[in-house]
C-alpha angles and dihedrals in degrees: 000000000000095000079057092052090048094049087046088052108041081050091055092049094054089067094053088056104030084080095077101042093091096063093046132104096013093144139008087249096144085210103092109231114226104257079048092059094037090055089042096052091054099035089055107055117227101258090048090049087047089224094307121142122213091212113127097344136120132234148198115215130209134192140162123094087283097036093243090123120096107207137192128248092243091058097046087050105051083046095062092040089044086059100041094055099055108030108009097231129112124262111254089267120157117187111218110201116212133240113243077246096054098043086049100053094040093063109269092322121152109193147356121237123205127208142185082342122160101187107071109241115243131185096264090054095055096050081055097051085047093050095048080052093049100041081053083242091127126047119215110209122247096032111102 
């Protein structure tokens, strides 16, 4: 009975998100627009978001099945749309949050999003992908 609440619940709360998508992932700009964060800060629950709010912030985002993959906001966001549309159910997606020290050193990021990985993201993995960004190894896509 209560896997049958969860599901009834987690169904209810698509529809209160699903509003934004639509205006999400129109461009790679690493700068969330508004209706971007807003759908991010109800797609991700509060406890999954560790208290972090998408508003204003920027974001890196990795895919791939080892997260070694930068993406594009376009890309993380028809995924999500894609999976909506067929099954309802999120996309397996985990947010990141960066230290003062790793934004700093990133370039003015605020967070890491994770999509479709199969190799759970630790500390260490994150200080590298900041230092591939920082070392201008890696490309994010949008900034020119």
């Amino acid at each position: 009975m209560k896997n049958y609440l969860q599901l009834l619940l987690l169904m209810a709360s698509m529809g209160m998100y699903a509003q934004y998508i639509g205006k999400c992932g129109l461009d790679n700009d690493p700068a969330l627009t508004d209706e971007e964060a807003a759908f991010l800060n109800e797609y991700f629950n509060k406890s999954d978001r560790k208290g972090f709010d998408f508003t204003g912030k920027k974001v890196l985002i990795l895919g791939g099945s080892a997260g070694s993959r930068l993406c594009g906001k376009e890309d993380y966001f028809k995924s999500i749309k894609d999976r909506i549309e067929v099954t309802t159910l999120p996309i397996a997606s985990d947010p990141y949050p960066l230290t003062e020290e790793e934004k700093r050193l990133s370039g003015g990021y605020d967070a890491v999003l994770t999509f479709w990985t199969k190799v759970p993201m630790t500390r260490d993995k994150i200080k590298r992908v900041v230092r591939r960004v920082a070392e201008g190894i890696w490309e994010v896509p949008g900034v020119a």
